[in-house]
C-alpha positions in Angstrom: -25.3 -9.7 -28.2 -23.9 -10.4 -31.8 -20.1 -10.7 -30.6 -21.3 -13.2 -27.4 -22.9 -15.2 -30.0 -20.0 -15.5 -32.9 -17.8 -16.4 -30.0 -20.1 -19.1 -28.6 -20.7 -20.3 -32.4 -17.1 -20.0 -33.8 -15.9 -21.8 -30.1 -18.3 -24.6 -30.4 -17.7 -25.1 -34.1 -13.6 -25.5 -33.3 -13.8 -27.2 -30.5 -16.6 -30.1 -32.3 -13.8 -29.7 -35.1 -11.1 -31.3 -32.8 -13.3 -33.3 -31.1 -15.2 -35.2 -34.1 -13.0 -33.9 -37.2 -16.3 -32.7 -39.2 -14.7 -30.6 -42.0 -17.3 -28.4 -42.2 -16.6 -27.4 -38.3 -13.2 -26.5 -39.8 -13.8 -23.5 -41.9 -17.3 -22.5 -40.3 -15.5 -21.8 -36.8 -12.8 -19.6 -37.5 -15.3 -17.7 -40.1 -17.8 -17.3 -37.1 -14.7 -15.7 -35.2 -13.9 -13.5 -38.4 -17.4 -11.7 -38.3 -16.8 -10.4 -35.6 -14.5 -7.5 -37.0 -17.2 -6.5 -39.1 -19.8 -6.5 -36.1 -17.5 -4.2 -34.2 -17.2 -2.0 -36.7 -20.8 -1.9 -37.4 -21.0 -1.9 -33.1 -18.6 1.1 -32.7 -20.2 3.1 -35.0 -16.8 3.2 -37.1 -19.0 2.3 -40.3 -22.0 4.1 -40.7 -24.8 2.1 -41.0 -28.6 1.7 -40.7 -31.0 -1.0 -40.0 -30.3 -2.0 -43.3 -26.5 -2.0 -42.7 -27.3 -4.9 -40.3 -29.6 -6.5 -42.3 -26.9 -7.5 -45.1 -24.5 -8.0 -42.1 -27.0 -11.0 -41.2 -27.2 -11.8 -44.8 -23.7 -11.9 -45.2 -23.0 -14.2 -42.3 -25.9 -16.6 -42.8 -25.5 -17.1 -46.5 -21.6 -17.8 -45.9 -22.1 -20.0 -43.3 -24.4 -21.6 -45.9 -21.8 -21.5 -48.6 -19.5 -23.0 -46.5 -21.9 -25.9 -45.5 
């Protein structure tokens, strides 16, 4: 569910980019797209983690896409 939705996000976000030329469209698509190598990591059990090996995965993406707004 976490990849379908980084590609929906990061896809919207660079296709709004092109259309309207927002800036922050710019960096926040293809930084959607790029969390999606740590999801299937996380996904393929590659890197071990727990609930809480999620939880800062959320963090992580949330408070970048907030750093980057």
């Amino acid at each position: 569910m976490w990849i379908i939705a980084r590609i929906s996000m990061g896809s919207a976000c660079i296709l709004n980019a092109r259309r309207c030329g927002r800036t922050h469209c710019r960096y926040t698509g293809p930084y959607y797209l790029a969390m999606i190598v740590p999801v299937l990591l996380l996904a393929e059990c590659i890197a071990s983690a727990g609930f809480y090996g999620w939880l800062m995965l959320a963090v992580i993406v949330i408070g970048g896409s907030k750093i980057i707004w």
